[in-house]
C-alpha positions in Angstrom: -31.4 -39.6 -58.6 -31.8 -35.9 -58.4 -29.8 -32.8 -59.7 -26.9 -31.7 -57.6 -26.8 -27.7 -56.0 -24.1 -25.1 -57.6 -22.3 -26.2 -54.7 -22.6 -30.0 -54.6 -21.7 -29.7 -58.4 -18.4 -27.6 -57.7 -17.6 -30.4 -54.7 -18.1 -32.7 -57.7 -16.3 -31.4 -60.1 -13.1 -31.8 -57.8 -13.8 -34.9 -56.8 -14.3 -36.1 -60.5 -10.9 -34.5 -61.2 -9.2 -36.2 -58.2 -10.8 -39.2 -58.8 -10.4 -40.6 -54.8 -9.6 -37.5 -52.0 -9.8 -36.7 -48.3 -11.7 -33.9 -47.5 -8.6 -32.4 -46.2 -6.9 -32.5 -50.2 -9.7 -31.1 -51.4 -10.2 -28.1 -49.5 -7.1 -26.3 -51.0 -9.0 -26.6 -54.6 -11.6 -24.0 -54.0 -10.5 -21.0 -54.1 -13.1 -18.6 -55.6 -14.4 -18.5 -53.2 -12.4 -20.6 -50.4 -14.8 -23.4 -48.4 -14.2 -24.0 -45.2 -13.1 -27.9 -44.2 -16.5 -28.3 -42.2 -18.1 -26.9 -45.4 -16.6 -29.2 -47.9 -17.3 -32.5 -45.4 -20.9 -31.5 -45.2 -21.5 -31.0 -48.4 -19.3 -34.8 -49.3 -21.6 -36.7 -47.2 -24.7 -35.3 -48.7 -23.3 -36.4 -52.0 -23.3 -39.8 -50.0 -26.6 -39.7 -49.2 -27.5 -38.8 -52.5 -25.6 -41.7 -54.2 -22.9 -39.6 -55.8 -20.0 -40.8 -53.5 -18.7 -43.7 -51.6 -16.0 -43.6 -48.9 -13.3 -46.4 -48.0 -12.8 -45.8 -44.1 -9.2 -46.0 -42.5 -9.7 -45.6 -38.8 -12.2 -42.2 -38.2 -11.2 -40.9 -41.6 -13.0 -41.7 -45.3 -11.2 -41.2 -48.5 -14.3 -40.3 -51.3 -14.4 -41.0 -54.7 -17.3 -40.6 -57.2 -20.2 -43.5 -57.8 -21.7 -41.4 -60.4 -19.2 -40.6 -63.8 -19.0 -36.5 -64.6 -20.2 -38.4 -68.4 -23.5 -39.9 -66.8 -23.9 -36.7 -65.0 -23.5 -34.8 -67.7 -26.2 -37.0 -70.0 -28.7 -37.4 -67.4 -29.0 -33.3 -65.9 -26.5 -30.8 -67.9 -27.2 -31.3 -71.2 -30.6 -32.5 -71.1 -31.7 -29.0 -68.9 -29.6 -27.1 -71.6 -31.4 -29.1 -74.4 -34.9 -28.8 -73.2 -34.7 -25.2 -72.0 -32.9 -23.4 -74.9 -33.1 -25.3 -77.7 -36.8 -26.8 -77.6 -35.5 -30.2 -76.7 -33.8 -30.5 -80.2 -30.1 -31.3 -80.7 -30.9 -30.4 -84.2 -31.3 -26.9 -83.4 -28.2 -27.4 -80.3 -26.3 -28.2 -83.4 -27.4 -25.7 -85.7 -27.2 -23.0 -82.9 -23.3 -23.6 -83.0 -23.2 -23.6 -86.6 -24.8 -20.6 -87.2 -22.4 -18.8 -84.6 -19.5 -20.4 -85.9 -18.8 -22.3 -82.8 -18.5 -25.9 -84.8 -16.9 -26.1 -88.1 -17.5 -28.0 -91.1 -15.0 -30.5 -90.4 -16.0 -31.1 -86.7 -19.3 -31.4 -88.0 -18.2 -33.7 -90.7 -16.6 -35.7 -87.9 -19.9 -35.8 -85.7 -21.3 -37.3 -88.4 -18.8 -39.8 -89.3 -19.3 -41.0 -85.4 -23.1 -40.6 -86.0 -23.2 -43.2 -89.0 -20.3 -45.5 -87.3 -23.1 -46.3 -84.0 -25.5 -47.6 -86.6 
């Protein structure tokens, strides 16, 4: 499975919110800037290919929704690439970065590490 584009990402990012659309309902949803309907259809059936969307057909038109969850996605390419290229692929220092720049605080942290100790 490979990373996603900037745009197949955005196309994802609807769909994930949607959870099932035509190409047609999703259209309206970008905006900044607007992609054309050929565009948006291009771009849902290399997701396809890719093995990031299925379609249920009704006569010549598909209905997508997402194989892939925006959680896996997230695990397997966002966080990972964020990890490994600015934090020296530590979440110790991912953590510590927030900490430091008051991002997190004490009682989130307390709470990440409640969760932490439940999974063992």
């Amino acid at each position: 499975m490979e990373k996603l584009t900037a745009k197949e990402e955005e196309v994802m990012q609807v769909l994930w919110k949607l959870e099932q659309a035509y190409v047609k309902d999703m259209v309206p949803l970008f905006t900044d800037p607007p992609l054309h309907y050929n565009t948006v259809s291009t771009i849902i059936r290399n997701l396809e290919e890719k093995g990031y969307v299925g379609h249920k057909a009704f006569g010549n038109t598909h209905e997508y929704y997402p194989i892939i969850s925006k959680e896996f996605y997230q695990n397997r390419f966002v966080l990972k690439k964020v990890v490994g290229d600015y934090f020296d692929n530590s979440y110790k220092n991912l953590v510590s970065y927030f900490a430091e720049n008051e991002k997190i605080s004490a009682d989130e942290l307390r709470e990440i590490l409640a969760l932490i100790e439940q999974k063992k």
